[in-house]
N, CA, C and O atoms as CSV, one atom per row, in Angstrom:
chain,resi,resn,atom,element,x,y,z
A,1,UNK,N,N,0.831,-1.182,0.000
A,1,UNK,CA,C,0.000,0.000,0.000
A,1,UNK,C,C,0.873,1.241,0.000
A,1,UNK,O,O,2.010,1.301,0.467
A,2,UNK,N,N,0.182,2.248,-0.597
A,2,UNK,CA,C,1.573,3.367,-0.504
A,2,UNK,C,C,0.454,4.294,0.500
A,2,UNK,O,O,-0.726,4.102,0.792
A,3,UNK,N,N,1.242,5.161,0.789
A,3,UNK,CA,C,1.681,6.263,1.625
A,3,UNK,C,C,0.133,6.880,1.687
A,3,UNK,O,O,-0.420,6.975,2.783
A,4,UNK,N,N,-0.489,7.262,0.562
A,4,UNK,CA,C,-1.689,8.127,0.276
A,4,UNK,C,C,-2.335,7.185,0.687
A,4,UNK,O,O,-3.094,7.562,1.580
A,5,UNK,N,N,-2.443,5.741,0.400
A,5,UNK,CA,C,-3.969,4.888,0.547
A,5,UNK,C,C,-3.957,4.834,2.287
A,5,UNK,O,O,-5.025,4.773,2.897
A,6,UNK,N,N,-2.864,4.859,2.878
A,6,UNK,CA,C,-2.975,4.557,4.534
A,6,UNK,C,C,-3.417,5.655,4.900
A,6,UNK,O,O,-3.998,5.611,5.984
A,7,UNK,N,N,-3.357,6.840,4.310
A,7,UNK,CA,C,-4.241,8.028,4.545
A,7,UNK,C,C,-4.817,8.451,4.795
A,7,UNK,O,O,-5.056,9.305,5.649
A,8,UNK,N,N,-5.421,7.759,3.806
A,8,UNK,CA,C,-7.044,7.944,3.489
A,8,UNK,C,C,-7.926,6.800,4.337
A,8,UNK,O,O,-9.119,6.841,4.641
A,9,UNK,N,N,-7.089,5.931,4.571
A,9,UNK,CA,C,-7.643,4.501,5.300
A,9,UNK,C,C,-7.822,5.230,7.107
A,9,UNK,O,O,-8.735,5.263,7.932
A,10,UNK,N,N,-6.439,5.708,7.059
A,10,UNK,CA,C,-6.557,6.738,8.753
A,10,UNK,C,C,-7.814,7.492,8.914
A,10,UNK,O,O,-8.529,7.527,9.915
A,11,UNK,N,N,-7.971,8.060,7.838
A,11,UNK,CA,C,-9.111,9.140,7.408
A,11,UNK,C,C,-10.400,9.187,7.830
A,11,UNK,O,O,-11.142,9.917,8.488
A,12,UNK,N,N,-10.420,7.933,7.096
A,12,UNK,CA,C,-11.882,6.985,7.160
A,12,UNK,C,C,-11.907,6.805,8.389
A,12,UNK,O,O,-12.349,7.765,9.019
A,13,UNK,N,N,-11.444,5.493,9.266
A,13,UNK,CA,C,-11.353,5.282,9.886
A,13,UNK,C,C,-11.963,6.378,11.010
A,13,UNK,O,O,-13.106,6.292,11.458
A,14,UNK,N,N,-11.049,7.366,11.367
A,14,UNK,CA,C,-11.406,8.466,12.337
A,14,UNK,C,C,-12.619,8.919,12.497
A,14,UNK,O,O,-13.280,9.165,13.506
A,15,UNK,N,N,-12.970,9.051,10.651
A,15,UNK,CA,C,-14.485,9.708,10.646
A,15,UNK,C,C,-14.810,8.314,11.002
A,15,UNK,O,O,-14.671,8.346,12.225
A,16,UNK,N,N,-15.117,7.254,10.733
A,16,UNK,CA,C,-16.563,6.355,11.433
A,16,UNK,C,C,-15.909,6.248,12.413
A,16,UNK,O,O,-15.206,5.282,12.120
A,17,UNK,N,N,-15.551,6.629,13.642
A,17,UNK,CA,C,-15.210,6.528,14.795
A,17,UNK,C,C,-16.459,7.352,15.480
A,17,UNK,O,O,-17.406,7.004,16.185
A,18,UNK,N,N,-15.906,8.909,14.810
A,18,UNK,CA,C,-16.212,10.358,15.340
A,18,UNK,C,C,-17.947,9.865,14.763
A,18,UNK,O,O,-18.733,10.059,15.691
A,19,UNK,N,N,-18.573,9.367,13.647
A,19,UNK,CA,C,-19.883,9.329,13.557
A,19,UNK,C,C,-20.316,8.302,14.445
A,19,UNK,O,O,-21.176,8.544,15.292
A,20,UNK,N,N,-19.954,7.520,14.363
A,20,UNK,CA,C,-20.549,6.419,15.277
A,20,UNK,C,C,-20.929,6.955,17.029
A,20,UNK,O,O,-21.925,6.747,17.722
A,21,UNK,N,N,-19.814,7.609,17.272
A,21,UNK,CA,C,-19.734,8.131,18.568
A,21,UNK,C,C,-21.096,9.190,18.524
A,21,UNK,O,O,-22.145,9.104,19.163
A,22,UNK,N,N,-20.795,9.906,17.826
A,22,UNK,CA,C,-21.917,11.018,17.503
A,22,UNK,C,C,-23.463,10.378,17.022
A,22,UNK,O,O,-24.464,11.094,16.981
A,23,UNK,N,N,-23.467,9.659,16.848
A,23,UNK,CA,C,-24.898,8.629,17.000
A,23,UNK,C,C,-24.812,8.086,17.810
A,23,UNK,O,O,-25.724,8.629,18.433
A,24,UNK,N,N,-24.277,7.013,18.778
A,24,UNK,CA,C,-24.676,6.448,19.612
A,24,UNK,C,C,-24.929,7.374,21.244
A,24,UNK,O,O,-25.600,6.896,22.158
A,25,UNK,N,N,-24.400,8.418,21.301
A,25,UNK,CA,C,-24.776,9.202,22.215
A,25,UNK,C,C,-26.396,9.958,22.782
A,25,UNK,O,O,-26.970,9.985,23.871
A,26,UNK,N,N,-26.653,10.405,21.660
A,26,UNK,CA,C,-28.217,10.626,21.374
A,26,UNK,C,C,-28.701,9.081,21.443
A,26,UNK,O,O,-28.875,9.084,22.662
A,27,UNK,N,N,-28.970,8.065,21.147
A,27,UNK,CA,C,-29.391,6.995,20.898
A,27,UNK,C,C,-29.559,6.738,22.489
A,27,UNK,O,O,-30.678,6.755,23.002
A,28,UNK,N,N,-28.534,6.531,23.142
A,28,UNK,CA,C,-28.069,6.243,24.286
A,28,UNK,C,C,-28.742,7.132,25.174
A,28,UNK,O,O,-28.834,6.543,26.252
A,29,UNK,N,N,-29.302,8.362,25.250
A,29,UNK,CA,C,-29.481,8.993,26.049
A,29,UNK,C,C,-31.197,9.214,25.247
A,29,UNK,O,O,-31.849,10.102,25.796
A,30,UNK,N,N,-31.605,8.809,24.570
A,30,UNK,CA,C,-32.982,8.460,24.546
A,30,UNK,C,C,-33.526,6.983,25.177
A,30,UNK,O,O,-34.621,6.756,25.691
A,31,UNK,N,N,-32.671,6.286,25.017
A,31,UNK,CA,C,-33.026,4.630,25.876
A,31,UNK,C,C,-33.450,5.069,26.757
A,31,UNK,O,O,-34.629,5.282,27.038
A,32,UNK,N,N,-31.876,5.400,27.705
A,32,UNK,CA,C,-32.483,5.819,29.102
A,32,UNK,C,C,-33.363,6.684,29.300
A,32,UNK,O,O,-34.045,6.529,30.313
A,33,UNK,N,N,-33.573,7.562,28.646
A,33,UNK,CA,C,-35.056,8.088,28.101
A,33,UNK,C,C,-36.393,7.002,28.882
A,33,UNK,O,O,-36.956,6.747,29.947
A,34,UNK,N,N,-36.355,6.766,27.888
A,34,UNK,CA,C,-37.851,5.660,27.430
A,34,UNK,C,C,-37.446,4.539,28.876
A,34,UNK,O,O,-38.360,4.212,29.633
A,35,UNK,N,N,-36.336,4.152,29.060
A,35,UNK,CA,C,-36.274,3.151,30.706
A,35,UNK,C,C,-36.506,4.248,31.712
A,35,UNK,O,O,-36.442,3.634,32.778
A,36,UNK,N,N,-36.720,5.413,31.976
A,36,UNK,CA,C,-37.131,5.918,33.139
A,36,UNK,C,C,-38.606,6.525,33.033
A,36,UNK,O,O,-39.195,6.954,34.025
A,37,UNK,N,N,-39.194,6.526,31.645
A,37,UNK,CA,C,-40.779,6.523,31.708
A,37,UNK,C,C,-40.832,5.287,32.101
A,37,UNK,O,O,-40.962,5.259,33.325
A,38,UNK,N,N,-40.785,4.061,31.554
A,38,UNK,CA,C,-41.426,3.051,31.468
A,38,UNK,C,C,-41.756,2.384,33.174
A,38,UNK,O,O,-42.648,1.618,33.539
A,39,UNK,N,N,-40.474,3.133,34.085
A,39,UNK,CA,C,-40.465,2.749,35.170
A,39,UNK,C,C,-41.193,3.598,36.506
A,39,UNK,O,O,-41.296,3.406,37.718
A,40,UNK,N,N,-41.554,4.471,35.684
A,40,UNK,CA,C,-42.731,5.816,36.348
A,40,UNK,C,C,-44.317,5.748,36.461
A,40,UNK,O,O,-45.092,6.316,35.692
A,41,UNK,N,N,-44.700,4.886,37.647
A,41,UNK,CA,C,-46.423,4.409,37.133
A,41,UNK,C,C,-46.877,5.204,38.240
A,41,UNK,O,O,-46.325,5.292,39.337
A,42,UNK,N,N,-48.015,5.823,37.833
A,42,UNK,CA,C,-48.887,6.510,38.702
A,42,UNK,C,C,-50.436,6.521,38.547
A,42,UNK,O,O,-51.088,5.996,37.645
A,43,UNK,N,N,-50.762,7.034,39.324
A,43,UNK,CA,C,-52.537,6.821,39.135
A,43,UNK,C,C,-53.277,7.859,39.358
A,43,UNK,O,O,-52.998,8.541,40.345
A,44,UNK,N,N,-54.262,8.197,38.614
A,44,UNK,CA,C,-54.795,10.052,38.596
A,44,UNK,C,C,-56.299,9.676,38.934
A,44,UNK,O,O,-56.617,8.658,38.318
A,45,UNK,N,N,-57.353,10.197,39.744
A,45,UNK,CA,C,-58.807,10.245,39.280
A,45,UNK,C,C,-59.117,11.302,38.833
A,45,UNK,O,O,-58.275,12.200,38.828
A,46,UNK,N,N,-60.656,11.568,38.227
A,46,UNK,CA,C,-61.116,12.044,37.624
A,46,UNK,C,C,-61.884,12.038,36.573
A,46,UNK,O,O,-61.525,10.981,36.055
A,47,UNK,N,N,-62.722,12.488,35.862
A,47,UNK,CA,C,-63.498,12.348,35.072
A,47,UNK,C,C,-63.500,12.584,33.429
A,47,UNK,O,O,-63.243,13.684,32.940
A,48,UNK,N,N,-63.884,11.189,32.492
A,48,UNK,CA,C,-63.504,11.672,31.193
A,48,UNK,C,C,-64.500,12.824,30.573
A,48,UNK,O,O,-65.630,13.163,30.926
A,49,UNK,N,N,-63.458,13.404,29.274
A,49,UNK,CA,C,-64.155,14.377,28.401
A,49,UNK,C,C,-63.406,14.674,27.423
A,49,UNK,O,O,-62.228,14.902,27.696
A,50,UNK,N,N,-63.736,14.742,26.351
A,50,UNK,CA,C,-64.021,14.944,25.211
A,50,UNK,C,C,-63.274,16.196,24.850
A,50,UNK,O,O,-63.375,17.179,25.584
A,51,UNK,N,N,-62.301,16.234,23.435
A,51,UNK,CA,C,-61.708,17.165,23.442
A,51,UNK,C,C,-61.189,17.070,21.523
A,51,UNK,O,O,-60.782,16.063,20.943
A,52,UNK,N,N,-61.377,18.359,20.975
A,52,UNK,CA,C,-61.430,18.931,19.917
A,52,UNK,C,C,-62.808,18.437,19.207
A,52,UNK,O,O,-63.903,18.123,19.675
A,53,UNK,N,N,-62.275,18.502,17.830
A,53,UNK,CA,C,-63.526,18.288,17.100
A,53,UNK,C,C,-63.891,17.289,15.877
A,53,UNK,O,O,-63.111,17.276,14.925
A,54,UNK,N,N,-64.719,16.681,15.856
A,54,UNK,CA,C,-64.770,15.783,14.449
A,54,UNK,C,C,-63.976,16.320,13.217
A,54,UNK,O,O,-63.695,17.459,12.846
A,55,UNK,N,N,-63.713,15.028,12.706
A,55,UNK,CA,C,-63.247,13.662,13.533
A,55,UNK,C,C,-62.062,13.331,14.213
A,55,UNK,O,O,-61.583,12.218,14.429
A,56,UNK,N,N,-61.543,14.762,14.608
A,56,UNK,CA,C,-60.296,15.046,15.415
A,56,UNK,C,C,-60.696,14.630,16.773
A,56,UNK,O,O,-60.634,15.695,17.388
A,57,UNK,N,N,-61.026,13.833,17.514
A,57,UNK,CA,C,-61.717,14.356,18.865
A,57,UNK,C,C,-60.677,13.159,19.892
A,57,UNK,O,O,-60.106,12.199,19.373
A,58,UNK,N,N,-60.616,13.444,21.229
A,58,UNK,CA,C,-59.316,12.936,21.916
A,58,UNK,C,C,-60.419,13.132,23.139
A,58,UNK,O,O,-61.195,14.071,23.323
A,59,UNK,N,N,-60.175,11.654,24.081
A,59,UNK,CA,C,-60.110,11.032,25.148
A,59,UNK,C,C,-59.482,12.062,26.048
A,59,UNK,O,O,-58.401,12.436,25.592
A,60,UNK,N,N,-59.766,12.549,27.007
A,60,UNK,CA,C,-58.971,12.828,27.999
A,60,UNK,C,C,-59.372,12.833,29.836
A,60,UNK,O,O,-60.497,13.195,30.180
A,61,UNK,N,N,-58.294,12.383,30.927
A,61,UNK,CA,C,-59.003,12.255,31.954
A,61,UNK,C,C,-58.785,13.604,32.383
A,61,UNK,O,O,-57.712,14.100,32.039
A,62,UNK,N,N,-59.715,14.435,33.186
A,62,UNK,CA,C,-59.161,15.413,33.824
A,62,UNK,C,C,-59.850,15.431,35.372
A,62,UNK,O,O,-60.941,15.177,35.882
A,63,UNK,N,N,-58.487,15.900,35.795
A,63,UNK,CA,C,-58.643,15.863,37.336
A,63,UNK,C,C,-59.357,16.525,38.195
A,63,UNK,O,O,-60.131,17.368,37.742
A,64,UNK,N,N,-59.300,16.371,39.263
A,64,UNK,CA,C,-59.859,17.766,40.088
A,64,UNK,C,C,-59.113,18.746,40.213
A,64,UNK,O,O,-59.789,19.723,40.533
A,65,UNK,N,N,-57.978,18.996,40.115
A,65,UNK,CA,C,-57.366,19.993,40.071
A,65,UNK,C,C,-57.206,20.452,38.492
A,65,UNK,O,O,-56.187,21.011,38.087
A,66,UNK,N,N,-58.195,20.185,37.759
A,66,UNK,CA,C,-58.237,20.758,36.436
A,66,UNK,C,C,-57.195,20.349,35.203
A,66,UNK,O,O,-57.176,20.874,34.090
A,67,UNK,N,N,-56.318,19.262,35.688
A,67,UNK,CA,C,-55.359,18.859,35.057
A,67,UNK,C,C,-56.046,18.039,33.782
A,67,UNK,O,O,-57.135,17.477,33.894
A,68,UNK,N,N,-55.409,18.044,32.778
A,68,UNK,CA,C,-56.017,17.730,31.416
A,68,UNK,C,C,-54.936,16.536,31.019
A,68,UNK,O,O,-53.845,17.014,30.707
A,69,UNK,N,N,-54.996,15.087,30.961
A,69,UNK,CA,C,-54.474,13.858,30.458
A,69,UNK,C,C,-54.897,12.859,29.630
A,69,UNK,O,O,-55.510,11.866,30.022
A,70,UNK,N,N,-54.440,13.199,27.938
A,70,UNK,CA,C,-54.697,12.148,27.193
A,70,UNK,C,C,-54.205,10.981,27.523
A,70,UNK,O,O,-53.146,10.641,28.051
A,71,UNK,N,N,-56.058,9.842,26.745
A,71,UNK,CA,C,-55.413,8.653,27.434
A,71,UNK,C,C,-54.553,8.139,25.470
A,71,UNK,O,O,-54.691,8.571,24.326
A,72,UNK,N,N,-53.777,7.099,26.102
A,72,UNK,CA,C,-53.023,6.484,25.032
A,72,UNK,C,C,-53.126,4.784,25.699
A,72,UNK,O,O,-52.573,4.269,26.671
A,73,UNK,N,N,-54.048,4.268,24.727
A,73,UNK,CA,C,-54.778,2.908,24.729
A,73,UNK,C,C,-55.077,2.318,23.632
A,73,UNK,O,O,-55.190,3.062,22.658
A,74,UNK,N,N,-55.278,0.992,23.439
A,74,UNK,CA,C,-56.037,-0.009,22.384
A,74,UNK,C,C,-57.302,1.299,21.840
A,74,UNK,O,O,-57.970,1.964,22.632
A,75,UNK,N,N,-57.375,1.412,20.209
A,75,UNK,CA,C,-58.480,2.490,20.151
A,75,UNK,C,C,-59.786,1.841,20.358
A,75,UNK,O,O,-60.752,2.521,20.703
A,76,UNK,N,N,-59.875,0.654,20.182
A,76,UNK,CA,C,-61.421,-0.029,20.356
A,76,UNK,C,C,-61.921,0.167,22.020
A,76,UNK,O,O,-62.900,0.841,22.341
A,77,UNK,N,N,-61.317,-0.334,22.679
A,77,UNK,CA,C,-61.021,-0.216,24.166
A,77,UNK,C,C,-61.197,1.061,24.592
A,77,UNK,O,O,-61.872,1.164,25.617
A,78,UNK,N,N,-60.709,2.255,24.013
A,78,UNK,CA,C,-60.739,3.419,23.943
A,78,UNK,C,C,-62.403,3.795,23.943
A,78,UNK,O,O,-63.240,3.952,24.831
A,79,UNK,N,N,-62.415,3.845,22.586
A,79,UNK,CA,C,-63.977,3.690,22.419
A,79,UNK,C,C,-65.185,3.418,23.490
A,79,UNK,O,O,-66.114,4.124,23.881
A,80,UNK,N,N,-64.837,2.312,23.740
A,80,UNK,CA,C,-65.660,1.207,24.694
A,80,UNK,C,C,-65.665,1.918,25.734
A,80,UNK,O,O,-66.817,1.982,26.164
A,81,UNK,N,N,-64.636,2.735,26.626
A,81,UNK,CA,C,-64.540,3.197,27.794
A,81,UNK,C,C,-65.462,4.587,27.788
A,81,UNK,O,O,-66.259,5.115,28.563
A,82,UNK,N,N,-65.015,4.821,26.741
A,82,UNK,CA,C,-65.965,6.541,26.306
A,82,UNK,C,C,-67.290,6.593,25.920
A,82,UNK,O,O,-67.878,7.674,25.879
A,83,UNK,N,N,-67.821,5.566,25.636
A,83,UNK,CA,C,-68.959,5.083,25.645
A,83,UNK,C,C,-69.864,4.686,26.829
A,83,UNK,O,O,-70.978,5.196,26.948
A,84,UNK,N,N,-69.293,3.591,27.884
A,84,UNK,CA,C,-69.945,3.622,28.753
A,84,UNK,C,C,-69.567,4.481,29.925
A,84,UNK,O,O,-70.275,4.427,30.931
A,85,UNK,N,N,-68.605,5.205,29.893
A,85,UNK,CA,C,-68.268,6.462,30.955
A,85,UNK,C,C,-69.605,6.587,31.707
A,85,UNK,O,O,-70.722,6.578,31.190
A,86,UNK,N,N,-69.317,6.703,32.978
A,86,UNK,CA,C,-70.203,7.084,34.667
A,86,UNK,C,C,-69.553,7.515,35.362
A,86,UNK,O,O,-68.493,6.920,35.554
A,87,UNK,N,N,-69.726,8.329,35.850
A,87,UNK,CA,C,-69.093,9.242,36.916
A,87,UNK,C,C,-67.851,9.379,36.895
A,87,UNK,O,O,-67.511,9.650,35.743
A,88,UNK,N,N,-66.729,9.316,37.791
A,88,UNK,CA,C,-65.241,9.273,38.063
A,88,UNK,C,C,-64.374,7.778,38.072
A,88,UNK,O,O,-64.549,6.743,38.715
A,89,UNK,N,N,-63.479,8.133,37.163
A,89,UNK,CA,C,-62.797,6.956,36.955
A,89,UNK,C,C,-61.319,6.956,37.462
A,89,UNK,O,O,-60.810,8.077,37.437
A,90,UNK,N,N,-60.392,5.794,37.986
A,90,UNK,CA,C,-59.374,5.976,38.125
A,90,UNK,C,C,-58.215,5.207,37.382
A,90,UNK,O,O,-58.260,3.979,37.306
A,91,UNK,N,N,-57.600,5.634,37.058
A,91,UNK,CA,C,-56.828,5.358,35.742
A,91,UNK,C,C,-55.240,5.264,36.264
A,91,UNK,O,O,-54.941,6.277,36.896
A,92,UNK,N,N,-54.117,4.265,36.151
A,92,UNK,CA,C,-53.131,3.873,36.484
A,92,UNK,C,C,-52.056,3.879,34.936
A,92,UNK,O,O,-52.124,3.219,33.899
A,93,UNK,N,N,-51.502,4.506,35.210
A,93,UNK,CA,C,-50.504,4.459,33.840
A,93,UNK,C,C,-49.027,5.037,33.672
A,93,UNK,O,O,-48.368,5.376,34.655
A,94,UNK,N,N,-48.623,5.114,32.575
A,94,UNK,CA,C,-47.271,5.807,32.527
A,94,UNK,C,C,-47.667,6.873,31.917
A,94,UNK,O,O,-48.408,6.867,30.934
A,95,UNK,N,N,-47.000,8.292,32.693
A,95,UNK,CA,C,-47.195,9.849,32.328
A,95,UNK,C,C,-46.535,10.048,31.066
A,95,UNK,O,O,-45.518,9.365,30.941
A,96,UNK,N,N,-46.829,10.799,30.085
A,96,UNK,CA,C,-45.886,10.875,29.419
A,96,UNK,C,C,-45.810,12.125,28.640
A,96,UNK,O,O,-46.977,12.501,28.533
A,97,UNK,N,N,-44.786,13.221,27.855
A,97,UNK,CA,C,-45.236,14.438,27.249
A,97,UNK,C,C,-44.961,13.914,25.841
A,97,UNK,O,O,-43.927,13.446,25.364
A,98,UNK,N,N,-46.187,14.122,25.297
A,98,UNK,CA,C,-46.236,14.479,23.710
A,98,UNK,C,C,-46.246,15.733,22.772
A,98,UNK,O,O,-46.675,16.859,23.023
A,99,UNK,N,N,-45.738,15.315,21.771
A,99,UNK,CA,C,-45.815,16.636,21.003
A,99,UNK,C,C,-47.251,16.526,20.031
A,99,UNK,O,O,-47.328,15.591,19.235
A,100,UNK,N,N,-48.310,17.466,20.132
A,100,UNK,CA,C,-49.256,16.958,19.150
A,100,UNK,C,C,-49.683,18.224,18.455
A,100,UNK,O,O,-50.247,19.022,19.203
A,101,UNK,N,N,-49.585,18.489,17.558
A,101,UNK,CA,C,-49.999,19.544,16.790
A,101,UNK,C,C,-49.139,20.783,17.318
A,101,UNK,O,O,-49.575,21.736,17.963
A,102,UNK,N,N,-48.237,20.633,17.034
A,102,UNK,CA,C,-47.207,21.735,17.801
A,102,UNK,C,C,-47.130,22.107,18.988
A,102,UNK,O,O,-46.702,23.137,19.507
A,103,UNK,N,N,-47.704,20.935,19.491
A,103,UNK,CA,C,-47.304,21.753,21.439
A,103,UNK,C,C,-47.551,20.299,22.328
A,103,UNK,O,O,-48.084,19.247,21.975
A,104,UNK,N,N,-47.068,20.612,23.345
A,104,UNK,CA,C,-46.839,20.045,24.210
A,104,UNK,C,C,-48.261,19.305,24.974
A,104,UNK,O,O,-49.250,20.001,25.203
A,105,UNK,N,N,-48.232,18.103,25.263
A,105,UNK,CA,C,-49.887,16.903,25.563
A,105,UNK,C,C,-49.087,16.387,26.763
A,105,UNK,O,O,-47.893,16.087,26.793
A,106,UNK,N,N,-50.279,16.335,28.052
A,106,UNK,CA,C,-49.685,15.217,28.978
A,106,UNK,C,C,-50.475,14.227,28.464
A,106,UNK,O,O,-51.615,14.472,28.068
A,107,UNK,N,N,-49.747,12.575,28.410
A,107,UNK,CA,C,-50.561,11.522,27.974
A,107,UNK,C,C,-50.275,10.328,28.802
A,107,UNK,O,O,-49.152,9.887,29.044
A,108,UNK,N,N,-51.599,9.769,29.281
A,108,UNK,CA,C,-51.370,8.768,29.976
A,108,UNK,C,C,-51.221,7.646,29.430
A,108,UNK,O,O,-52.197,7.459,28.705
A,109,UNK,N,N,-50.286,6.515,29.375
A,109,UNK,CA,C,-50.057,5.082,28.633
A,109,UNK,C,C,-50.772,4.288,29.323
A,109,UNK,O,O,-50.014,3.648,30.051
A,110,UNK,N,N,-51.883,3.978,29.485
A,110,UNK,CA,C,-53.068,3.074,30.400
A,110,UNK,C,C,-52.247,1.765,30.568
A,110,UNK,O,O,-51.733,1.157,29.629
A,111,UNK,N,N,-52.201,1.494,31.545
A,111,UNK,CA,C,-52.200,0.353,32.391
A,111,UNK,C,C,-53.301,-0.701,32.635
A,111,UNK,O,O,-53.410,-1.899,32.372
A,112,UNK,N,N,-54.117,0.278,33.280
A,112,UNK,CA,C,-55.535,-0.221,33.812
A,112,UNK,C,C,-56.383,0.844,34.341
A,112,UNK,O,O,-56.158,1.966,34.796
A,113,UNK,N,N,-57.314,0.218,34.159
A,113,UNK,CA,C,-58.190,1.651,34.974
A,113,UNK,C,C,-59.465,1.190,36.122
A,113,UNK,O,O,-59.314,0.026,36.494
A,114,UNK,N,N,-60.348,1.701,36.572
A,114,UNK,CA,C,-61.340,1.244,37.141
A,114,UNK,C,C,-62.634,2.293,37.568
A,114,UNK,O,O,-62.067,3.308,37.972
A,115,UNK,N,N,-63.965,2.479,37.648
A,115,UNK,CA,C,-64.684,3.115,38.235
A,115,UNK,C,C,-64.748,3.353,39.409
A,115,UNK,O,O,-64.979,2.349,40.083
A,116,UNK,N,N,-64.640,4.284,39.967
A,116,UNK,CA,C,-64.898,4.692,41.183
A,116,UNK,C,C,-66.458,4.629,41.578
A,116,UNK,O,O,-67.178,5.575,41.258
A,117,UNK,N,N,-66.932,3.639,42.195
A,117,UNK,CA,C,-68.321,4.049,42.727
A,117,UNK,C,C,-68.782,5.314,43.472
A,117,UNK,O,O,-68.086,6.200,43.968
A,118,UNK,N,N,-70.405,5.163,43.426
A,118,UNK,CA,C,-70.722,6.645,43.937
A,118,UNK,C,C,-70.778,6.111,45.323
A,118,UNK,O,O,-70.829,4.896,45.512
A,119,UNK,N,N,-70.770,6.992,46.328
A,119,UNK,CA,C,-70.954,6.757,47.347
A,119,UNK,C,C,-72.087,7.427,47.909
A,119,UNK,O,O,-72.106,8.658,47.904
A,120,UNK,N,N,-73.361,6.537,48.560
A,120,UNK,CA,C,-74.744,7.390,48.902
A,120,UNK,C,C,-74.711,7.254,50.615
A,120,UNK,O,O,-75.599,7.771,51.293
């Protein structure tokens, strides 16, 4: 090999070093990302409602303290829940922020949920 091809071989080399590094960093620091939602479960009550407009329209629980949380679920299931909705429900999931139409959504990743009975 002469002189120029080890060069260029150094060359190379360095750069897929320097890219690789430079991708796996971001990569790496979105994992742990997504492993410290996944390990964040909490549980909110409150009551569903209905939010934007046909056939745009979004699930959401909101709290008593006025807090507004899309749910993120099976859509049939989805459905089904919004349908027979009664009173206050309590809902167990992973929190999560979305970006949806240019801004910022709290969204809940359902777990499980359950009705809260009334109490007479």
């Amino acid at each position: 090999m002469s002189t120029i091809e080890l060069k260029i071989m150094k060359t190379t080399s360095k750069t897929m070093i320097l890219l690789f590094l430079v991708l796996i960093v971001p990569v790496t620091a979105l994992c742990a990302t997504a492993a410290t939602d996944r390990d964040t479960v909490e549980t909110w009550e409150g009551s569903l409602r209905l939010f934007g407009n046909e056939p745009f329209t979004r699930v959401a629980l909101v709290t008593d303290t006025g807090e507004r949380w899309f749910l993120d679920m099976d859509e049939q299931e989805l459905q089904q829940l919004w349908q027979k909705r009664r009173g206050r429900i309590r809902i167990t999931g992973v929190p999560v922020i979305e970006e949806y139409a240019g801004r910022e959504e709290h969204v809940i990743k359902v777990v499980k949920y359950s009705w809260i009975p009334e109490e007479k």
